[in-house]
N, C-alpha and C positions, 0 to 999 in steps of 0.2 A: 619147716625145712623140707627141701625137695627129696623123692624118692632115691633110694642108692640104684633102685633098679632101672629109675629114669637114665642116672646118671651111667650106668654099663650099657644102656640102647647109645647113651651120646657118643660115647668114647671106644663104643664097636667091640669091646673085650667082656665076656664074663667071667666072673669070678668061681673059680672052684672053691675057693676061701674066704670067705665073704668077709671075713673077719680081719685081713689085709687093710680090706679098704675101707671098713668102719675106721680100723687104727689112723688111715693118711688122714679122714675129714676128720680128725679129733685134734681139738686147740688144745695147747694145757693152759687155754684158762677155762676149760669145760671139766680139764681130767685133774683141776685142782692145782696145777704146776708139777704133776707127779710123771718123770719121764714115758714110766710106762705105759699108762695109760693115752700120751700123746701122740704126735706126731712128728715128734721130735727126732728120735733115732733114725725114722722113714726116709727125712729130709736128709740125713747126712748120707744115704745109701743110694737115695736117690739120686742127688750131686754128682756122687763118682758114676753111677750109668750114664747120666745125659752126659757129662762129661768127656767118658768112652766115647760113647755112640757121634757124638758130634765130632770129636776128635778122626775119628776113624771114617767118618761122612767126607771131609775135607782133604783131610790123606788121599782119599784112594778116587776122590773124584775132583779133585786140582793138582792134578801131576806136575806140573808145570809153578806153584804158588811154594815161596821159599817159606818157610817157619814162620819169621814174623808176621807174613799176613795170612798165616792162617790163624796164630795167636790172634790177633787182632779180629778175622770175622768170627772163631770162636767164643772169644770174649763177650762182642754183639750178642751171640745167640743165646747165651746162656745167662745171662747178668739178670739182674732181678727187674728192670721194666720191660725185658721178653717174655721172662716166665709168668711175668703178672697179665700180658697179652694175652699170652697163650690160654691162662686160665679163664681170661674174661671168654675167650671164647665157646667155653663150655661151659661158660656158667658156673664156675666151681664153688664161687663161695655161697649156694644157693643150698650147696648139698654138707656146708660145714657144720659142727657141732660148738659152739663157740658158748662162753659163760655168758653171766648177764651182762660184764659191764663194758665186753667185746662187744656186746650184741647191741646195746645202747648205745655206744661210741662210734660206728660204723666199722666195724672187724670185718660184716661181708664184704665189703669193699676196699680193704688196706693192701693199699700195695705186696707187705712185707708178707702176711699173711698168705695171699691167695699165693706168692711168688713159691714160701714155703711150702705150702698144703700141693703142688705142683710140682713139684721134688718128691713128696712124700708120693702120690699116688701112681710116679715112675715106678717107686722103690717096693710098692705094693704089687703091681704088673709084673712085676722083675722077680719079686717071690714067690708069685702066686703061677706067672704060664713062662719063666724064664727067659733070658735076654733079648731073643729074637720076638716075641710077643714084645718086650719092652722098646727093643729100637722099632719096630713098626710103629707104633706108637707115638715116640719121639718124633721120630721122622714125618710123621704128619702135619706136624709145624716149623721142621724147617725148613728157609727158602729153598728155593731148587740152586742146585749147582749155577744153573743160566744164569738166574737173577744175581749170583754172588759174583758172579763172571763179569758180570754189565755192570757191576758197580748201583745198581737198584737201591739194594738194601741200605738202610741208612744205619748209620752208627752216632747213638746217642749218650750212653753212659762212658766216655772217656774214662772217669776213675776206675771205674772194673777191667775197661780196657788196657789201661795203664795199669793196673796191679797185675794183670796176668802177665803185660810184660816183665815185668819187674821181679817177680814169683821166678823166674827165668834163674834167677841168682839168688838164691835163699838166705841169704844173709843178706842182702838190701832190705830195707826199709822205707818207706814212704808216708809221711804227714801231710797235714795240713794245715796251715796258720791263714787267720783274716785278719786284715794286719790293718784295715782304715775301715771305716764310711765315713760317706759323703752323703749330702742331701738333707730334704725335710725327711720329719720322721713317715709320713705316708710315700715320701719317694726315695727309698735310700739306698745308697748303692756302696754293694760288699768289695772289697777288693782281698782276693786268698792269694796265697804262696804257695805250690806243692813243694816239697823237699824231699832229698833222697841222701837217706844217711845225714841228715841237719844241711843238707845245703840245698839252696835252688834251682830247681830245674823247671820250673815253668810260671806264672801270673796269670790273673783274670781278674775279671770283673763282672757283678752280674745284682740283680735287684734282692737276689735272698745269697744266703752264705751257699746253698745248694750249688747255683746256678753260678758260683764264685767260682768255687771250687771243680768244677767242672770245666769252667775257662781255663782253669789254669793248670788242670789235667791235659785237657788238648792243645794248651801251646805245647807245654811237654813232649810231649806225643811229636808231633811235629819236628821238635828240634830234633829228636831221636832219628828223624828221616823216614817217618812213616807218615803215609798220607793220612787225613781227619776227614774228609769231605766224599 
């Protein structure tokens, strides 16, 4: 495992509490599945920072962009194949503490993992040098205003995007059913339903249930009258 102190040269902050940021690089399957030890609580503290921070980025610097699309590039920035980005960029899962059979199975490299442990070491900044140390931070990986402006940034994970809008009315609900394949079994293709409150609001189709489901978060999306593309 790589140094914590490599890892404070990478990410420009030191720790007055070093003990913060042992707690984010800790799996619970290193601390046993035991919360405290992990980096469990980290990530959920962390959420609601980036969440602020990003929130309050698009507010005050797209005066002009109605709610739904700032839900919508908020959604982008924050969904877990950003925050997995973002971590590959520093290399995070290089400095994680992970048990054995994380560490056999490729845990350094799991999407869900590095997306989590990226949350958590927000929430570790955020406790250790307070919120403005934390959004400097943040903000180092989010696109510039420009690029949000031009339309640049690509939006990938529809279902995140879609749950945020959807989250909009707390009592909606949203599924997902795979309702056929087709094909040989090396070439088969999923066909999903998203549903809102048991009824349909979008289809796709795609070669894994993933990639189904996905489609059929962004017809949704669409019908809604917000642009995908």
């Amino acid at each position: 495992m790589a140094s914590l102190n490599d890892l404070q040269k990478t990410i420009g902050y030191s720790f007055k509490n070093v003990a913060y940021l042992e707690q984010a690089m800790t799996h619970s399957s290193f601390a046993g599945g035991k919360n405290n030890g992990s980096n469990e609580r980290l990530e959920f503290l962390g959420d609601a920072v980036l969440q602020l921070t990003v929130s309050r980025y698009l507010f005050t610097g797209m005066n002009e962009e109605p709610e739904g699309g700032m839900t919508k590039l908020r959604a982008s920035i924050v969904c877990e194949n950003s925050l997995y980005s973002f971590a590959k960029k520093i290399d995070l899962g290089s400095y994680m503490l992970l048990g054995k059979g994380e560490e056999m199975t490729g845990g350094r490299d799991r999407r869900s993992i590095l997306a989590d442990a990226f949350e958590a070491l927000i929430a570790a900044i955020y406790l250790d040098g307070g919120m403005e140390e934390a959004q400097r931070f943040i903000l180092r990986f989010v696109p510039s205003i420009e690029a949000l402006k031009s339309g640049k940034v690509k939006l990938g994970d529809y279902k995140t995007i879609l749950q945020e809008i959807i989250q909009q009315n707390p009592e909606e609900r949203v599924s997902y059913e795979v309702s056929e394949q087709d094909g040989e079994n090396h070439h088969k293709i999923f066909h999903a339903t998203v549903l809102l409150n048991g009824q349909a609001i979008g289809k796709g189709s795609g070669h894994s249930k993933k990639e189904a489901e996905q489609a059929a978060a962004k017809e949704a999306i669409g019908l809604m009258g917000y642009e995908t593309d």
